[in-house]
DOVOGU-522675 format. One record per residue (C-alpha): residue in three letters; x, y, z; residue number from 1. Coordinates in pm, 1 decimal. Layout:
# residues N
NODE, r, u, v, w, k
NODE, ALA, X, Y, Z, NUM
...
END
This chain:
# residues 73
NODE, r, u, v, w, k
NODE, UNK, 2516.2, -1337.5, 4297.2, 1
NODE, UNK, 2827.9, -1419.8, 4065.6, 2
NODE, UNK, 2972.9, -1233.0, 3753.5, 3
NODE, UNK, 2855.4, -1581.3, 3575.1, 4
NODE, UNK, 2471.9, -1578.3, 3663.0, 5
NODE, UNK, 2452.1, -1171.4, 3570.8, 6
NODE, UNK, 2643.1, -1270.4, 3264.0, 7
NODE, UNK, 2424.0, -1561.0, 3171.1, 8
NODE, UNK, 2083.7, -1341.2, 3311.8, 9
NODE, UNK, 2210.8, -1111.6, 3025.2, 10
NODE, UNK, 2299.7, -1341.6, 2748.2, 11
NODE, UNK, 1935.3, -1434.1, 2763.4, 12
NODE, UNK, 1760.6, -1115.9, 2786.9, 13
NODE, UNK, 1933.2, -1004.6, 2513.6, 14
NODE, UNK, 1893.7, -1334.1, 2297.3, 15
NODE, UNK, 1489.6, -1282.4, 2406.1, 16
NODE, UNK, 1483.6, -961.1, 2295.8, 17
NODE, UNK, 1631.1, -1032.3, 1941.0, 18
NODE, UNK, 1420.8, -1327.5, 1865.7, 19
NODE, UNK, 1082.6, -1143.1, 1917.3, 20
NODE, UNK, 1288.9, -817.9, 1680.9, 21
NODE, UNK, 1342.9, -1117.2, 1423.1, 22
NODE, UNK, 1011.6, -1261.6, 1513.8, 23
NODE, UNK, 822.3, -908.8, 1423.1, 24
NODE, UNK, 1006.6, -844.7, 1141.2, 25
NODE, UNK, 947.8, -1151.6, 959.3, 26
NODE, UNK, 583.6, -1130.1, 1073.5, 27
NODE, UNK, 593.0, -727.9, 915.9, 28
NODE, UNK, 753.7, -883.2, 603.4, 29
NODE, UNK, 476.5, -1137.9, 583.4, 30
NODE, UNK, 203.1, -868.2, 615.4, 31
NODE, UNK, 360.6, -651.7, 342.9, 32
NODE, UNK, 360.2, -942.4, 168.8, 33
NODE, UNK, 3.5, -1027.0, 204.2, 34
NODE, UNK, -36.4, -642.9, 63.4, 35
NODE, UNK, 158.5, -602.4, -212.8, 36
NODE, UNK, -66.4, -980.7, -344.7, 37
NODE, UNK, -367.7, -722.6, -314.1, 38
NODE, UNK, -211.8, -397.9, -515.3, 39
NODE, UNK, -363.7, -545.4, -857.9, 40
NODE, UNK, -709.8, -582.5, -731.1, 41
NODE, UNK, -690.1, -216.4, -565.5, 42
NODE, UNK, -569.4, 20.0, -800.3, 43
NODE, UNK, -638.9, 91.3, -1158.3, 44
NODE, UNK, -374.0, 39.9, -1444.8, 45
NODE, UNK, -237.3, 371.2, -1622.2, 46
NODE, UNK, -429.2, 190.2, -2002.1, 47
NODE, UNK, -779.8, 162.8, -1774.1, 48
NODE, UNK, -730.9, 502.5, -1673.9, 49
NODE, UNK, -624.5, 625.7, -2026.7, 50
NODE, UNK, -919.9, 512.0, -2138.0, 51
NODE, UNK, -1194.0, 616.1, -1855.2, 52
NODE, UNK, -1007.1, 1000.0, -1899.6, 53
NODE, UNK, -1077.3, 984.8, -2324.7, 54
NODE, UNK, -1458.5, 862.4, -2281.0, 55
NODE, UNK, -1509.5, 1096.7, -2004.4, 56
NODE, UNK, -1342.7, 1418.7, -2215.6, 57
NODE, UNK, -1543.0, 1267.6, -2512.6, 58
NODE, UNK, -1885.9, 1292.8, -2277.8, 59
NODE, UNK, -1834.1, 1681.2, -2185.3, 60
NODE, UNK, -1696.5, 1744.8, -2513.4, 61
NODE, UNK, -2047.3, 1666.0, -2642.5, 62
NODE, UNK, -2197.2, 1866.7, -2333.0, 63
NODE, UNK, -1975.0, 2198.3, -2441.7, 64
NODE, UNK, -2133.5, 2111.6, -2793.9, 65
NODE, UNK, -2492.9, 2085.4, -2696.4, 66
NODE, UNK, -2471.0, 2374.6, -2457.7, 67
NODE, UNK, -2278.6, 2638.1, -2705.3, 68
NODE, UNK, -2524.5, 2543.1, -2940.1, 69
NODE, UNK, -2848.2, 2627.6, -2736.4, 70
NODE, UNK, -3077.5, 2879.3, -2867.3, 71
NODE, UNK, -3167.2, 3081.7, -2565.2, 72
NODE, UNK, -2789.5, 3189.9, -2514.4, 73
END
């Protein structure tokens, strides 16, 4: 076997072996891609939150009341 068909045996493994890198990197891309499109419909915004936290410290707040205001303390 020749310096030439070693050379050109090498040239193409190499060449292979970057394509399918390239090839799974644009395919990880795509995925993270296909994620970040969900993000909205998976997590809460910090004004939703805001609000949830206030009604919820409003709801124990009248709980505390209620209970420091039982007779058989």
């Amino acid at each position: 076997m020749d310096y030439q068909v070693m050379f050109n045996i090498t040239v193409v493994a190499v060449a292979f072996f970057g394509g399918w890198m390239v090839n799974r990197v644009f395919v990880l891309l795509d995925r993270l891609e296909e994620d970040m499109k969900l993000v909205p419909e998976k997590y809460i915004a910090k004004d939703d939150y805001r609000e949830d936290i206030r009604e919820i410290k409003e709801m124990l707040g009248a709980i505390f009341k209620r209970l420091e205001n039982k007779a058989d303390k």
